[in-house]
C-alpha angles and dihedrals in degrees: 000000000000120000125193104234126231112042132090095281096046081051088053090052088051102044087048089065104052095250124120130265144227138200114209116231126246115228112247113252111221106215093172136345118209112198121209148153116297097223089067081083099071093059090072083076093064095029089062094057083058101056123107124247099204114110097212094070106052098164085061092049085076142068119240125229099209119200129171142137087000103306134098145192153161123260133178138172153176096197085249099063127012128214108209110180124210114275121244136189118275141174089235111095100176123072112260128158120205121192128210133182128254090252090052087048102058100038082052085053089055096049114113108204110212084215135038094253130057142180135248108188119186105214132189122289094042093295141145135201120199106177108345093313114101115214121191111244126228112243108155090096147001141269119258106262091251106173096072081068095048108097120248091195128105103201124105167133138260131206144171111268102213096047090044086054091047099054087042093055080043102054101026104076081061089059134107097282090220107041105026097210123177117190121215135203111188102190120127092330121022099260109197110198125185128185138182112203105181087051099031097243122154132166148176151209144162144184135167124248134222106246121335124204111192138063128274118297156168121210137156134221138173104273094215099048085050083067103043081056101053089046091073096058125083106188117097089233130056142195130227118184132195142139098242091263125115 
């Protein structure tokens, strides 16, 4: 008797008769393309380092496609350190946040664009294509509202990397083994201080910055995530900015 093809009875039949089976694809519908510089893309390989591996945060398990006023960037985070890519120009004027898995990111950070601009087209069923590959998006819950803990200030200091590393590896099996505090005074030479309390460990370091633009101050940090952080960068020099206020 006569059987439409291609459809889940026709597959039975198939399948009955030892003979392989094909699903037809369905054609990808296109709800919105957002067109943007191909060079973003590199930016999935550093936001991954920054995601956080506690499953009790699963918006924070994935990395955020931020778009807004015709810009957009990369952002990750752990709720301890945060990764902000540089923002580039886009076609997408409203904000919108898309949210991608560990596994998309970093196959996105290995795509090699033939042009300088590329697509990412948000498709039906809470999907997403970037250059031909389609990803799931993560809709259950939203991204942390990252951009209240970004400073606004423009003041600050400048150090050598590799020194700054080196004092940090020096001092920090001294600290607090919970907590992994290092404690900073940033007068006239950046002074990193750690202390044990319960086992009686204390240690010091110094070292003296390049130009510093703020007043006075003592702060603290985690030691370990400081140098999760400096990992990521690749100059010999970097930035801190603050404002002088703990």
């Amino acid at each position: 008797f006569p059987l439409p093809i291609n459809n889940s009875i026709y597959n039975v039949f198939l399948g009955m008769a030892g003979k392989d089976t094909f699903e037809a694809k369905k054609e990808a519908v296109i709800i919105n393309s957002i067109t943007l510089p191909s060079q973003l893309l590199k930016s999935f390989d550093k936001a991954v380092k920054f995601i956080s591996k506690d499953g009790l945060r699963p918006a924070m398990q994935q990395v955020c496609i931020a778009c807004e006023n015709y810009t957009i960037e990369v952002v990750a985070t752990d709720a301890h350190k945060l990764y902000q890519s540089k923002k580039f120009e886009c076609s997408q004027k409203e904000r919108i946040e898309l949210l991608v898995s560990e596994s998309a990111a970093k196959k996105i950070a290995k795509f090699k664009p033939a042009n300088d601009l590329t697509e990412i087209h948000i498709l039906e069923g809470e999907k997403v294509m970037v250059e031909g590959e389609i990803f799931d998006l993560f809709t259950d819950n939203r991204f942390p509202s990252y951009q209240c803990v970004i400073p606004t200030y423009e003041t600050s200091m400048t150090f050598e990397k590799d020194k700054f590393v080196a004092n940090i590896k020096k001092v920090l099996p001294f600290a607090n083994k919970c907590t992994g505090q290092v404690n900073f005074h940033l007068n006239g030479s950046i002074s990193l201080h750690t202390q044990d309390v319960d086992f009686s460990f204390e240690c010091d370091a110094d070292m003296p910055y390049i130009s510093k633009y703020f007043p006075d101050t003592d702060i603290a940090f985690n030691g370990k995530f400081l140098l999760d952080t400096m990992a990521i960068f690749k100059d010999k020099t970097v930035k801190m900015f603050t404002n002088g206020i703990n």
